[in-house]
Structures are given as structure tokens and as C-alpha cells.
C-alpha positions in Angstrom: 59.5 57.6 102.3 62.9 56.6 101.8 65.4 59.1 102.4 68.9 56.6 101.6 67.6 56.8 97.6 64.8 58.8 96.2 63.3 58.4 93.2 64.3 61.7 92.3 67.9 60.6 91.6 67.1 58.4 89.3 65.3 59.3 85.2 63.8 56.3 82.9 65.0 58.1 80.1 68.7 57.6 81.2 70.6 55.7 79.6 72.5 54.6 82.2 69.5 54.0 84.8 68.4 52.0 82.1 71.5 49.4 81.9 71.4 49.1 85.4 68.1 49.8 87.0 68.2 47.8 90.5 69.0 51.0 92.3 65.9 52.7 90.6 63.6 49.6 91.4 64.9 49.0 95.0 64.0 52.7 95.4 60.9 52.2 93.9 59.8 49.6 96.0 61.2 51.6 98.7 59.0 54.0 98.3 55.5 52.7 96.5 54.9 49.6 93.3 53.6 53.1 91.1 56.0 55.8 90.2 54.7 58.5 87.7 57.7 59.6 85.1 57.9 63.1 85.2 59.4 63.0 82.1 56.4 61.3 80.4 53.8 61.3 82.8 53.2 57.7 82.5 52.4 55.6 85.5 55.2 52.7 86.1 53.6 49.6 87.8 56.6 47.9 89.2 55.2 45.8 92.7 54.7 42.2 91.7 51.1 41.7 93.0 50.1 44.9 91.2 51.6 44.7 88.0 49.7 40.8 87.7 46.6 42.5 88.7 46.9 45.1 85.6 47.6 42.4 83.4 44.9 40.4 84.4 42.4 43.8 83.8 42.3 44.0 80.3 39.7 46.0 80.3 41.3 48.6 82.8 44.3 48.3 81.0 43.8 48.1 77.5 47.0 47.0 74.9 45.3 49.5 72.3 47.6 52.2 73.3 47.2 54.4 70.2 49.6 56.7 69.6 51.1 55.9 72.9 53.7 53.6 70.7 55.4 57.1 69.5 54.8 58.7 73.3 58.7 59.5 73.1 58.6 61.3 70.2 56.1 63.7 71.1 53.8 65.0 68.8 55.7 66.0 65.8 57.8 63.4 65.9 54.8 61.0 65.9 53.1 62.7 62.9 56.1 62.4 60.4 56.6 59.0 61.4 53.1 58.1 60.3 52.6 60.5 57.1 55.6 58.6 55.8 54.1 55.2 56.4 50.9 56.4 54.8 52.5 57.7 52.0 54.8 55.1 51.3 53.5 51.9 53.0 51.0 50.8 55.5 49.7 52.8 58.6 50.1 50.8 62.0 47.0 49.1 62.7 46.0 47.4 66.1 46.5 43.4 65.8 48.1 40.8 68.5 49.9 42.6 71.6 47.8 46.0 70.4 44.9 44.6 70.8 42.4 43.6 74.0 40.0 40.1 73.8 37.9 39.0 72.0 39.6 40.2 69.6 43.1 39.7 70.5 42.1 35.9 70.3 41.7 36.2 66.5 45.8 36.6 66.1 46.8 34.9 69.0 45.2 31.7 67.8 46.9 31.8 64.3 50.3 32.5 65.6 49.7 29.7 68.4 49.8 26.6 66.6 53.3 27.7 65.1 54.9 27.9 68.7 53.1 25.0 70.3 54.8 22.2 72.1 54.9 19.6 69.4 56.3 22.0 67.3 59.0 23.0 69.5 59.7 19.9 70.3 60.0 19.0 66.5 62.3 22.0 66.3 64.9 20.9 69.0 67.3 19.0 66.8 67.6 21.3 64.7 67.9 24.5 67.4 70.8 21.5 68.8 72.7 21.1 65.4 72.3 25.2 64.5 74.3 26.1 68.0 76.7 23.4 67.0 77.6 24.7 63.7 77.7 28.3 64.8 80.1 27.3 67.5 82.0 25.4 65.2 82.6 28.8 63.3 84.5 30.1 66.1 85.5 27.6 68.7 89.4 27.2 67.3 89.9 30.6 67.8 89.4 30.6 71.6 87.4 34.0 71.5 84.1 35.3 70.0 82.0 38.4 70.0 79.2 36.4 71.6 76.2 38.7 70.5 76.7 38.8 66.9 78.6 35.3 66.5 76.0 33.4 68.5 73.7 35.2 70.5 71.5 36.8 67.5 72.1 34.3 64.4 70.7 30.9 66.5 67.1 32.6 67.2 67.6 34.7 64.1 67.8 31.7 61.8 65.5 29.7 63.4 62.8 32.3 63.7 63.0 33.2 59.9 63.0 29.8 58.9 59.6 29.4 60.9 58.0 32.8 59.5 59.5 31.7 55.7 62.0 34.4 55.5 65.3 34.0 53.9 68.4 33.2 56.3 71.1 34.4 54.3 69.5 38.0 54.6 70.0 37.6 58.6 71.5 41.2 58.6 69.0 42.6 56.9 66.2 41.2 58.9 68.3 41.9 62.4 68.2 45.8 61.2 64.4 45.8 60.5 63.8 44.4 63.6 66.1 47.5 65.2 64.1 50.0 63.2 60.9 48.4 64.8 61.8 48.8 67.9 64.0 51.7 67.7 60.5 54.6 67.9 59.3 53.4 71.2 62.7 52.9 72.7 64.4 56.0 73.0 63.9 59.8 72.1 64.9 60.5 68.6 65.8 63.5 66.1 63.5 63.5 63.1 65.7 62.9 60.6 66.3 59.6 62.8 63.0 58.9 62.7 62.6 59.9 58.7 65.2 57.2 58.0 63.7 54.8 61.1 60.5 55.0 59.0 61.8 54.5 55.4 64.0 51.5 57.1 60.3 50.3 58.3 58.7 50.8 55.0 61.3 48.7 52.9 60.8 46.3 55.2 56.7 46.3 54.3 57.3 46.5 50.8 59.5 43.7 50.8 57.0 41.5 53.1 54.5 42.1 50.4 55.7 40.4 47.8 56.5 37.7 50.0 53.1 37.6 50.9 52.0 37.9 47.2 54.4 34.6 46.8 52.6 32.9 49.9 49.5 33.4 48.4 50.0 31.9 45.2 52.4 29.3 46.1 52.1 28.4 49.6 54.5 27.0 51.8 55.1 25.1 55.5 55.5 28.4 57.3 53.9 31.2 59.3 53.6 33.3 56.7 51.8 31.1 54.2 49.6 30.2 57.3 49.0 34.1 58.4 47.9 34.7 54.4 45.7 32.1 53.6 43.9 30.9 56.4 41.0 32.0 58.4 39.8 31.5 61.2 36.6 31.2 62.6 34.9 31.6 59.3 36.6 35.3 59.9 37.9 37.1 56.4 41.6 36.3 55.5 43.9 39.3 57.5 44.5 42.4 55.2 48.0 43.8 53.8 47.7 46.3 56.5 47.0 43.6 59.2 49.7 41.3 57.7 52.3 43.9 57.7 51.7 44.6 61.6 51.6 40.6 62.8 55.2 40.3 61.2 56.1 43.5 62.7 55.8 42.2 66.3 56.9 38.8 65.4 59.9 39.7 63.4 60.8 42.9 66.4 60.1 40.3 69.1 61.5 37.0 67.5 65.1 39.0 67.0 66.0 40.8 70.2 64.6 39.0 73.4 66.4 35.5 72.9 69.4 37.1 71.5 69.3 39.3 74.8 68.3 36.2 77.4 71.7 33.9 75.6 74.0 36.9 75.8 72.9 37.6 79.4 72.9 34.3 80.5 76.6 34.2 79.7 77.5 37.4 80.8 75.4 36.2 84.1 78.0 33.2 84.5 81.1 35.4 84.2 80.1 37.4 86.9 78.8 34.9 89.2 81.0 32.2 89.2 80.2 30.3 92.5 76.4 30.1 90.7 78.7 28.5 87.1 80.4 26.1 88.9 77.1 24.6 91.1 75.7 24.1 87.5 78.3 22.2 86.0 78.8 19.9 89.4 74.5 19.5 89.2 73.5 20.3 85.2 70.1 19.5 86.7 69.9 23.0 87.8 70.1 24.3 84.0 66.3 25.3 83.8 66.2 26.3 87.7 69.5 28.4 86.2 67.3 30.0 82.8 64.2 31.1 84.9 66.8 33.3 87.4 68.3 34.6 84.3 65.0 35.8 82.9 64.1 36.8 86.2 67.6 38.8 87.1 68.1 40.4 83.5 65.0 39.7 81.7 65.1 40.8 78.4 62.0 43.0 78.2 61.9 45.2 81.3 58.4 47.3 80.4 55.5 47.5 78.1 52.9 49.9 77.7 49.2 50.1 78.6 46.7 52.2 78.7 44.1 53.1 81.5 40.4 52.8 80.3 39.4 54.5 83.5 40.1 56.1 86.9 41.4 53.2 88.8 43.6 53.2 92.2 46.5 50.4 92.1 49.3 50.1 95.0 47.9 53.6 96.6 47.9 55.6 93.6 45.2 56.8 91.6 45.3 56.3 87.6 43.5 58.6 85.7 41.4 57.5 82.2 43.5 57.6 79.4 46.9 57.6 81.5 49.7 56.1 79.8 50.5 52.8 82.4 54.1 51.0 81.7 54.1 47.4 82.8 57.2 47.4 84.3 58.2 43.8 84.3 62.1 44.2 85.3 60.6 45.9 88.6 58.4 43.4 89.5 60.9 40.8 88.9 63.0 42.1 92.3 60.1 42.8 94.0 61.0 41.8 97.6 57.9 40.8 99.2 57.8 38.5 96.3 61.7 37.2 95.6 63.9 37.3 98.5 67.0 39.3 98.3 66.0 40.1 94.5 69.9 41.6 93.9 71.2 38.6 94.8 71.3 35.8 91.6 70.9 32.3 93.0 70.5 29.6 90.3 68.6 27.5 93.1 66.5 30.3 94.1 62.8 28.3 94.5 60.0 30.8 93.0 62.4 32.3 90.4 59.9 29.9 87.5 57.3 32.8 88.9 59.3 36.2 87.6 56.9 37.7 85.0 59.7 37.7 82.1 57.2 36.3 79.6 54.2 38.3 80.8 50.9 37.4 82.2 47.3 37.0 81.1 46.3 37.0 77.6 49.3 38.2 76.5 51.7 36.1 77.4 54.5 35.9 75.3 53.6 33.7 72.6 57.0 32.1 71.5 57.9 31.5 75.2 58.4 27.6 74.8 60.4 28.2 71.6 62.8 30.8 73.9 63.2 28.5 76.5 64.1 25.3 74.3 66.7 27.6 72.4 68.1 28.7 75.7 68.3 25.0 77.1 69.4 24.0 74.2 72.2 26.4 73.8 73.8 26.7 77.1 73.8 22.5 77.5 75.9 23.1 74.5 77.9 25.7 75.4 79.1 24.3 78.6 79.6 21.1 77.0 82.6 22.9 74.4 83.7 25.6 76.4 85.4 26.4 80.0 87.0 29.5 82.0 85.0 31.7 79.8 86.1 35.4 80.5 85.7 38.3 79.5 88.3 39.2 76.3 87.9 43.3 77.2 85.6 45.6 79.6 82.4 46.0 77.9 81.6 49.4 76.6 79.5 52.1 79.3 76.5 51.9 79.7 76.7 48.4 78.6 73.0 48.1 77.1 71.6 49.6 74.1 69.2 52.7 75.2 65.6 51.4 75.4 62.9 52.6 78.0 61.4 48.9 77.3 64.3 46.4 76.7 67.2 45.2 77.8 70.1 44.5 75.0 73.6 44.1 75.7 75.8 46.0 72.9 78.0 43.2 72.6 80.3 40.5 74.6 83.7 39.5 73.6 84.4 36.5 75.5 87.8 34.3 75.5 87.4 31.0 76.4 89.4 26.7 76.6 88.0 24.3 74.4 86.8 21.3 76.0 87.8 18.2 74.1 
């Protein structure tokens, strides 16, 4: 055991452990890859090896975590949360990332074709022009709240023009997407959970009618697709399944790439050496992206849960234990990347950090993420120089989430390059 930083110093549920967690995972690696939260009880898998063994054990480790999803809420908070959606929309039921093969597959192949290389490829002109235009919105000024000016609207617009939602309600959909995420992030009062859940509920009841619309009229998007087609001779989803596909597309498609751009900029403020080696080589931009995800990845942990008593990294796992992938841990695992606190754009493994998952469930709109971020920070580096900070960012930094990783915002000054 470590004595120079125990585990003891350190709670998950902290806010600020949460921001910056390298001290917490160094210790944890320090000291065993499984750590059980004594403020939860749930197992945290954080060495590399062991965490890509649980995800390859979908049977051990099963997505259908059941009311796990509200485990921070404990039990009342869980039940209010889902007598309101019963009452006044639809019940959470398992589909995609809730649910284990075969019939995981059954989602995962409708959603697939809509972030598949040809269409991403398709897309790139138009991810190019939409950073273009948003920079244009602010370039004269020589400053920007990155996050909200940039950051959020580029994969914001371009993942509601691919579901078929309307872009000039970005706002809107940015603070459903919040609300989705919001239950499983953080411990909450109940009446911040009543309104969580009527946010949630709006949200459903305005989806239906869209997918009413879909259904009569169909259109070239996901959500025409998700209504009307079937696969595998399989019935057509239901409203309830419907409502839950958009709810992990629309919580995922808003916060991660939003969180990797603002990173990746915050990233080449504070390590400038690494900056200036990718303007003298812009070769090294991709090389630059995957020690980005890797270094500040914008998911840090999921949840799983154990189907059975099963021993990983030393530890035994009971059945029914609630088992957090810890992705951010793995990610400066030592024995896998060397020096893991240290961010080197040229680092030679870093395309190996588990920032998009493993297994089956690997993050479906990872080539879409990955062309936006190319995309935008060729662009960015191509208008803008000596970007800086334009005022210490607010402490902790991140937005409280046991799972994700979200900067509150970046105000950066910067010269325009002519």
C-alpha cells in the first residue's frame, strides 16, 4: 500500500476530485486497478488491462444496469423521478448502451449506418464551412467564450441536422441534453430532480410529434430512419423505445465533442512547447487529438453491472454489484502509457486510450467526433495565434459529474491570422 497518497484522501463524489482526478487515479493505481466507493459501494475498474477485460465480458458485466442509472439518488429520489415519467411521459426502457448482445445489435445496427465512414466523409465540408462561419461570428473581436461560441454549437448543429431536429432551437436541445445527464451525474435535491424530470418529459413529448411527422412524411434523417424501418424482419421500435434511442443520442451527441474541442484548446494553452511542435509539423494533429482524448477524455466512467461473483485485478465482485468503467483511470494507467501526467502530442500508443470505449459498445459516433475535431482545430490554428486565456477559469473548473468531464466555460483572447 501506498502511504505518500491513500485512497482515503480522495471521494468520487467531490467535486473537485472530479475536475482533477490524476491524484485520485495515480493513487489508485498505486494501490490496486479496483477501488470500492464507500460512498456508493460501487466497484471502480480503473487498470487498463482490467477495465478491457470487463468490457469484453458482456455477460459478466452487463449494460442493463436497472435502476443503477438513478444510484445517486437513492431510493426516493429514484422513485419520483420515474412516477413522473410514468405519469406524464415514457418510463426508461433498456435500448442501445442499456442493453447486452444479441440484442444490443438490434439498435446498434440502425444507428450505424448514420455514422459510417462514407457518411462522415460526406459530412466534412460541411463540419469545415460550419466552424468557419461560427468563427467568423467572433473572430474581429479577438476574444470568445470558447464553449458556448464554438465548442457546443459546431457538434450541436451538426448532430441535430443528422437526427432531423431543428437548429435554431440549439438551446433548447443543449438543456435537454443537461437534464439527461444531469440524474446520473451528481446527487440532487428532489425538487431538482421534479423539475430534471418535467425538463425530460417536454423533451419526450415534443420528440413525439416529431416522430408522428417522420412517420407520415419521412425525411433523410435518423429519426425518419429509427421510425420506419425495421430490421431484421423485427417490429418497428415503440414510442417508449424511440424516446430512449434519442435520449442517448441527443445526451451523448451534445456534451462529449463539445467537451473534447473545449479541452483540446484549453490543452494547448497550458502546454505550449506541445502547440508550437504542431504548428512547425501539422502532421501531428491526429497523433495531437488521440492524447487529448486520452489526457482529458470527455467521459471518464460508465456503469455496469456484475452478473456474478467474479475476481478482477485482486478483488472479488459480488453478483449484482454496481461496477463503474472507469475510462479516465485507465487512460493514465502506467504499465500501459508511460508517464500518463505528462501530455506528449507524439506520445506513440496514445491512438490506444479507451476514450471511445471497447467491445460492443463502442462509441458509435466516434468517426463523426474525430472528423469534427480534425476538422476544427485545422481551422482554428489556421485563423488564430497566442491564444490565452482572457480570465482564470472558475474553481473547480468542470461541471460536477461522477461520469463526465465538461469544462464550465473558456474565455480565450486571441491575434487573427491574416
Amino acid at each position: 500500500m501506498s502511504n505518500e497518497c491513500p485512497l482515503s484522501q480522495f471521494s468520487m463524489l467531490d467535486p473537485s476530485v472530479q475536475s482533477r482526478p490524476f491524484d485520485f487515479y495515480s493513487s489508485l493505481h498505486s494501490n490496486g486497478p479496483v477501488y470500492r466507493m464507500p460512498e456508493t459501494g460501487a466497484y471502480v475498474v480503473g487498470g487498463y488491462d482490467e477495465l478491457c477485460a470487463v468490457l469484453r465480458d458482456t455477460e459478466t458485466f452487463s449494460s442493463d444496469i436497472g435502476d443503477s442509472y438513478f444510484q445517486l439518488q437513492g431510493e426516493e429520489g429514484s422513485k419520483l423521478y420515474k412516477s413522473l415519467l410514468q405519469a406524464h411521459g415514457w418510463d426508461h426502457v433498456k435500448t442501445l448502451q442499456r442493453t447486452d448482445p444479441p440484442l444490443h445489435s438490434r439498435y446498434r445496427r440502425l444507428v450505424d449506418r448514420v455514422f459510417s465512414t462514407q457518411t462522415v466523409k460526406a459530412l466534412t465540408p460541411h463540419i469545415e464551412e460550419t466552424s468557419n462561419k461560427l468563427i467568423d461570428r467572433f473572430v474581429e473581436r479577438g476574444e470568445c467564450e470558447f464553449v458556448s461560441e464554438f465548442a457546443l454549437p459546431l457538434p450541436g448543429f451538426i448532430i441535430a441536422q443528422q437526427l432531423g431536429l431543428d437548429t435554431d432551437h440549439l438551446p433548447t436541445l443543449k438543456r435537454w441534453a443537461d437534464a439527461l445527464i444531469e440524474s446520473a451525474s451528481r446527487q440532487m435535491s428532489l425538487d431538482e430532480l421534479r423539475k430534471t424530470a418535467q425538463t425530460e418529459v417536454e423533451m419526450q413529448h415534443y420528440l413525439a410529434e416529431v416522430f408522428e411527422d417522420r412517420r407520415r412524411t419521412p425525411r433523410n434523417d435518423l429519426i425518419s430512419r429509427l421510425v420506419n424501418e425495421r430490421v431484421d424482419g423485427d417490429d418497428s421500435l415503440t414510442m417508449h423505445e424511440l424516446q430512449n434511442v434519442m435520449h442517448q443520442l441527443i445526451s451523448g451527441g451534445f456534451d462529449t465533442t463539445t467537451s473534447a474541442l473545449a479541452h483540446g484548446i484549453w490543452l494547448m494553452i497550458r502546454y505550449p512547447d506541445q502547440l508550437a511542435k504542431l504548428r512547425a509539423n501539422p502532421k501531428l494533429l491526429r497523433k495531437f487529438i488521440d492524447e487529448a482524448l486520452r489526457f482529458e477524455g470527455p467521459v471518464h466512467g460508465l456503469m455496469r453491472r456484475a452478473t456474478r461473483n467474479v475476481e478482477i485485478g485482486g478483488t472479488m465482485i459480488p453478483a449484482g454489484a454496481h461496477v463503474i468503467v472507469r475510462y479516465g483511470a485507465a487512460n493514465h494507467d502506467p504499465r500501459k502509457f508511460n508517464c500518463p501526467q505528462a501530455f506528449d502530442i507524439e506520445r506513440v500508443n496514445a491512438s490506444q486510450s479507451l476514450a471511445f470505449g471497447s467491445g460492443v459498445h463502442f462509441c458509435v459516433g466516434r468517426l463523426l467526433a474525430k472528423q469534427e475535431l480534425e476538422s476544427a482545430f485545422a481551422i482554428l490554428l489556421s485563423r488564430l495565434d497566442n491564444i490565452t486565456l482572457a480570465r482564470p477559469l472558475p474553481e473547480p473548473p468542470h461541471h460536477p459529474s461522477l461520469f463526465l468531464h465538461s469544462l464550465k466555460e473558456l474565455p480565450i483572447r486571441f491575434d487573427i491570422i491574416h
